[in-house]
N, C-alpha and C positions, 0 to 999 in steps of 0.2 A: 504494500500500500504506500509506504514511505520512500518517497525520492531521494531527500534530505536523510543522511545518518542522522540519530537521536544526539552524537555525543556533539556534530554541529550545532544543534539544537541547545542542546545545556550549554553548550559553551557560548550561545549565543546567551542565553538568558543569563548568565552567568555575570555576563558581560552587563548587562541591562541591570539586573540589581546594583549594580557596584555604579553604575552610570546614575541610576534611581535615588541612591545614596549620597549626593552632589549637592552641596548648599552652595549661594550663591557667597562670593569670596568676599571677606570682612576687610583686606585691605587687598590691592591689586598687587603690592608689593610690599611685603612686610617686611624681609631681610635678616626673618627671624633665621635660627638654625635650625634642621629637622630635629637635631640629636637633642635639642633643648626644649623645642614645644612638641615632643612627642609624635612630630610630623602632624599632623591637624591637617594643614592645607591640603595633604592628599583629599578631603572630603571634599573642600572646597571645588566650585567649577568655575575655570579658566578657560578662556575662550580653545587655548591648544592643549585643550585635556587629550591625554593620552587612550583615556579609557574609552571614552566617545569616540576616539580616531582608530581604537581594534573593534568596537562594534558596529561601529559604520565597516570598517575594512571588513568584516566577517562576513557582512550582508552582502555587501556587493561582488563579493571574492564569487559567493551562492553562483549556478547557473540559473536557468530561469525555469527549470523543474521545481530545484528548492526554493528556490524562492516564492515557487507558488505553493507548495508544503509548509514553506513557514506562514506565510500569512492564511493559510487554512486550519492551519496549528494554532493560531492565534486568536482566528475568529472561532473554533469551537472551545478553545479554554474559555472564552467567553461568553458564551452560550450563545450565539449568536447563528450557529448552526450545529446540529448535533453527529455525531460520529455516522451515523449510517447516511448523513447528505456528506460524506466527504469530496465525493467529484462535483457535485455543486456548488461545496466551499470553492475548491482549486478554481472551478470554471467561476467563478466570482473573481478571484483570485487575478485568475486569465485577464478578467475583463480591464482590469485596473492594472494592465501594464503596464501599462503608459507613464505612470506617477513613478514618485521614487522611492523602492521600498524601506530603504532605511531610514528616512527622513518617517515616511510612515510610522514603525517600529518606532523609534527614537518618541514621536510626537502621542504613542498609545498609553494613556497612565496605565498602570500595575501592566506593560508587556511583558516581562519575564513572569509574573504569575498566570496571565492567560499560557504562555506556551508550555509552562510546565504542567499546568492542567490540560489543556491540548493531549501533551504527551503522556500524563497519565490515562486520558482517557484512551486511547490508543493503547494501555500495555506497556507504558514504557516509565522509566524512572531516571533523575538525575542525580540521585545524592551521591554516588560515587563523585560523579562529575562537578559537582559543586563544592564536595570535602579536598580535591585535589586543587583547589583555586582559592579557596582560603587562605 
């Protein structure tokens, strides 16, 4: 049924919690040292955040099978269609080629919890996947 590997998938959503987890930066330039304020600014989000620059690259790395697996993944973690419309999610999916799916993804609140419900519902689990990125 799956185009997309699942462990793409975790690693995507993986990617998206730790992006999700982004407060907007208290100064643009602190000049603090990491080893002193316990690194903080990692939570912070900077225009050239790293972590947004591998889940954008992860998306778009996607062919355009997975990429229509992830956002059918996504829209049934959210109930938005249920596991037996799965080629109707995709052919939704399909229909919205045209846009950009990372920008998409990126712009979905809670998208790492719909895709890991997606992928639960599908059979599939990520907490290997999510314990090794910790």
């Amino acid at each position: 049924m799956l185009t997309i590997s699942p462990e793409k998938v975790c690693y995507i959503l993986v990617k998206a919690r730790e992006f999700d987890a982004k407060v907007p930066p208290a100064e643009e330039s602190s000049g603090s040292n990491p080893s002193d304020d316990l690194q903080v600014d990692v939570l912070e989000d900077f225009a050239d955040d790293p972590t947004q620059q591998e889940l954008v690259s992860a998306i778009v790395d996607l062919n355009d099978d997975e990429k229509l697996d992830l956002l059918a993944l996504l829209w049934i973690g959210r109930g938005d269609f249920s596991v037996d419309e799965w080629e109707r999610a995709r052919q939704q999916a399909a229909d919205m080629r045209h846009k950009h799916v990372a920008r998409y993804v990126l712009g979905t609140p809670l998208a790492s919890d719909y895709l890991a419900e997606g992928l639960n519902l599908l059979g599939y689990d990520c907490a290997d996947t999510e314990e090794r990125h910790l």
